[in-house]
N, C-alpha and C positions, 0 to 999 in steps of 0.2 A: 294700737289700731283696733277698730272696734270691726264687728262682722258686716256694717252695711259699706266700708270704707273699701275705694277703687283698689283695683289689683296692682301688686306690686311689681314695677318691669321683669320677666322673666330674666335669671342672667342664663348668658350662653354658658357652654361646658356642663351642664345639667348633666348627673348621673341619677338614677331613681329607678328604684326594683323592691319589688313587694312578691313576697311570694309565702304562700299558705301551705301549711300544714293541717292534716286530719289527723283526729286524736281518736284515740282506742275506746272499744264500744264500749267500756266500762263508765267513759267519760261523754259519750254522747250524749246524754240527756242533760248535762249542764255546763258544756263547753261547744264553742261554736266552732271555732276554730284557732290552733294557732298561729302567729303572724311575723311576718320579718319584715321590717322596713328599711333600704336603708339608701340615705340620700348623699349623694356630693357633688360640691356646687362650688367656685369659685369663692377664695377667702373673703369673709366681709360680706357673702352675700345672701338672701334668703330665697325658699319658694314660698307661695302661700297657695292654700283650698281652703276649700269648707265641707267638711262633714257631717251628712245627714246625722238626723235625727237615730239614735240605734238604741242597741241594748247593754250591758255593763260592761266595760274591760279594764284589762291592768295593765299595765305599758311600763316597762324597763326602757330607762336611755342613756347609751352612751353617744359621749361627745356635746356637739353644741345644743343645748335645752332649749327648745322650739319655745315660742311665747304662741299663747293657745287664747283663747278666750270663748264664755259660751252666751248666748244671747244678748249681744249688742257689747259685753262689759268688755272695760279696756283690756285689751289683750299683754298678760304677763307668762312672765317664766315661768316653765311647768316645773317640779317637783323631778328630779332622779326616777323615784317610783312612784307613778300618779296613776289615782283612783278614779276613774269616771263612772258614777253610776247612772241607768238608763236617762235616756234626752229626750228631749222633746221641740229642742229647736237643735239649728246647723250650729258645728263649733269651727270657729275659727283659727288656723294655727298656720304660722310661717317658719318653715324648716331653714335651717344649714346644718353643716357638716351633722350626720346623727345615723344612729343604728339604733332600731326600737325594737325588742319584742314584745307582741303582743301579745294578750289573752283575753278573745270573747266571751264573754260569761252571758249565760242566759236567764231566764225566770227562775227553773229550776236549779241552777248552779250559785244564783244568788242567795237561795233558801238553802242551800247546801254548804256551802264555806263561808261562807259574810255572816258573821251576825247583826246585822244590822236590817231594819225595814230599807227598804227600795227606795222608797218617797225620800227618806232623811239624804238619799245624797243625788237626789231628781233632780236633771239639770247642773248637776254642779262635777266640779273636781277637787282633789284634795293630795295632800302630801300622806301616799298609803303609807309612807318608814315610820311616821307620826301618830297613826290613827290604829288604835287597838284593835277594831275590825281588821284587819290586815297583817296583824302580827305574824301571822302564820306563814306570810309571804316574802317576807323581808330575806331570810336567807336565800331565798331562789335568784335575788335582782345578784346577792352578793358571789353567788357563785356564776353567774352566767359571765359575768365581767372577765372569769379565768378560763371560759369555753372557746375556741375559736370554730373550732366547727359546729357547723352550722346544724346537720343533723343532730347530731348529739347534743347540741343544748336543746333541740326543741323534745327530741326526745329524755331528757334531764327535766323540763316544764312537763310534759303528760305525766312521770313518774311521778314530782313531786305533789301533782293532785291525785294520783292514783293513791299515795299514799294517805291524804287525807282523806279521804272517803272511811275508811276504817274505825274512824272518830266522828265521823259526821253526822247529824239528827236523819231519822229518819226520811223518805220521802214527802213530800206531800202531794198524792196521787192529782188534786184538783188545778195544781200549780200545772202540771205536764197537760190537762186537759184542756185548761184555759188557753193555755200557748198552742197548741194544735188547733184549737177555735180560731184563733186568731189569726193564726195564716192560712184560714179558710177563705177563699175567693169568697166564697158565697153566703159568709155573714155579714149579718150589715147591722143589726142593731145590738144595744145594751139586752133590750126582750130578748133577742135569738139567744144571744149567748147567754144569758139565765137558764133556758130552757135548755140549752145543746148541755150546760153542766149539769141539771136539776138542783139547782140552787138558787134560792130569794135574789132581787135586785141588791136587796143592801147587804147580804154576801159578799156576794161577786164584788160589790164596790168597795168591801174590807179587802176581800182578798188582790183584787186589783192594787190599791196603794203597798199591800207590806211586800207581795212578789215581784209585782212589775212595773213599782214608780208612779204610776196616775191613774185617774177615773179611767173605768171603762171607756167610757164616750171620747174619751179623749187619743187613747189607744187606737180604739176602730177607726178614727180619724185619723191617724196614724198612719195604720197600715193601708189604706186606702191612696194614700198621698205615696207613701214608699213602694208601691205595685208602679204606679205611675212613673216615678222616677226613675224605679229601677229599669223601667223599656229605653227611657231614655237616655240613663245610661251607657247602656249596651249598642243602644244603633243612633251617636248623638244627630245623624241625618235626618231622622225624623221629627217631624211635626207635632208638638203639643197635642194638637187633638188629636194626632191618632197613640198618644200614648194614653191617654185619660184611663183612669179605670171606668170598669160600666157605672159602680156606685155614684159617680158624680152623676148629679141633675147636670149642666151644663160646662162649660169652658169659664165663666166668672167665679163658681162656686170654685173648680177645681184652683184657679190665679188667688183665689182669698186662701187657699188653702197651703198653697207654694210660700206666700209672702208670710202667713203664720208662721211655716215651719222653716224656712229656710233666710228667711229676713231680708226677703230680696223679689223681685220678678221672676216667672220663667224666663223674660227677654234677658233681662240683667244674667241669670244663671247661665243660659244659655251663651253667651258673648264672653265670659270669664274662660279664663284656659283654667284647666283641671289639671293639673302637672302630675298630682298624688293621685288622686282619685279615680279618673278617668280610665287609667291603665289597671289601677286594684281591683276595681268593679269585675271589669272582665278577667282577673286573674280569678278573682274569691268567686266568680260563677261557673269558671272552669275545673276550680277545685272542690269547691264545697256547695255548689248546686242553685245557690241564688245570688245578687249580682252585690246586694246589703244583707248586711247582717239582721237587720229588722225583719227581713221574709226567711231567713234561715229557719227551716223546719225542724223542732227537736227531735232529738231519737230518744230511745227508750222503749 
């Protein structure tokens, strides 16, 4: 199934609970949050959503392996331990029976444990057991598997990044600046934010691809569309327009900008049930302050 393809009948006996954990200040500057997913649904049967646009995470799964897909491509089995580096369109994925931890990684946390540029896995996912960027993380999926409680493995995940900090390159102070920029209501251009870091356009546009996956322009575009949705979100009663952020010239600009990132209509998005999503928004906004992970403000 590809991401612009009709929703699949919900099946009755739907169980689904997400709930977040905060991680220790040591790790707030390059973790977002961590996460527990976990869904049960009648044998044979799936749910499906779609997942805005975000920023990096790692996801451990037990039980049935969700088939995911990202911008339009047919939707396959995910990987045991799968890599998502930041997005830029909605991903597609339909659950059964599954227990996922998560882990948000942000600009700064990606220049921190990944050795990898941003961009090289922009938009995409991968098998992390496989891929030598990831090495480091492979024991964590293998011990969670023997954790039953719940606290204690998430706190088992903050330890096991706490420990790599220890080894890890230093900061890159413009990384945390750039991302503060960015979930500034009140920038609006590539200019602004040259100027807010005092750094050349084509800076910013290096530093843009290796920390946080795309052009500037691209980003701002970005976060613009995710302020938006995330209102809408949280109170799905209201009306498009009054979610609009002020950035948008009008209501067409912002539907060009929906159907870019989400591969679909507000009306289309709007009329879809959100089975995952819907309930997480408001959980991840009562826990950790914003509704997506995209407007999550770093600390540090």
């Amino acid at each position: 199934m590809s991401e612009r393809s009709a929703p699949e009948p919900e099946p009755t006996d739907v169980r689904i609970a997400t709930r977040f954990f905060a991680v220790s200040p040591a790790l707030r500057p390059y973790l977002s949050t961590i996460y527990l997913t976990e869904v049960s649904v009648p044998a044979g049967s799936r749910v499906d959503d779609y997942l805005h646009p975000e920023w990096a995470n790692l996801r451990f799964i037990e039980g049935e392996l969700p088939l995911a897909s990202l911008g339009g491509a047919p939707a396959v089995a995910t990987p045991r331990f799968v890599a998502t580096g930041p997005t830029s369109t909605a991903s597609y994925f339909a659950a059964g029976n599954m227990r996922v931890w998560g882990i948000g990684i942000v600009p700064m946390g990606w220049a921190k444990f990944i050795p990898l540029a941003a961009d090289d896995l922009a938009d995409r996912f991968c098998d992390a057991a496989a891929h030598p960027a990831f090495a480091a993380f492979v024991s964590l999926g293998e011990t969670l598997r023997e954790v039953n409680d719940v606290d204690a493995a998430a706190a088992m995940i903050d330890a096991h990044f706490c420990a790599l900090l220890r080894d890890a390159p230093p900061d890159d102070p413009a990384i945390l600046a750039a991302h503060r920029a960015l979930v500034d209501h009140d920038l609006a251009t590539v200019a602004d934010l040259s100027a807010r870091l005092g750094l050349s356009e084509r800076t910013v546009e290096r530093l843009s691809h290796r920390a946080f996956g795309f052009s500037p322009k691209l980003l701002l575009r970005r976060q613009r569309f995710l302020r938006s949705l995330a209102r809408f979100m949280l109170d799905p009663s209201m009306a498009w327009i009054d979610t609009i952020d002020h950035h948008y010239y009008d209501q067409a600009q912002f539907t060009r900008d929906f159907t870019k990132f989400m591969g679909m209509s507000p009306r289309e998005y709007a009329a879809r049930p959100k089975p995952i999503l819907g309930a997480a928004a408001k959980a991840r906004a009562a826990a950790a302050g914003a509704a997506v992970q995209g407007l999550h403000k770093p600390g540090g």
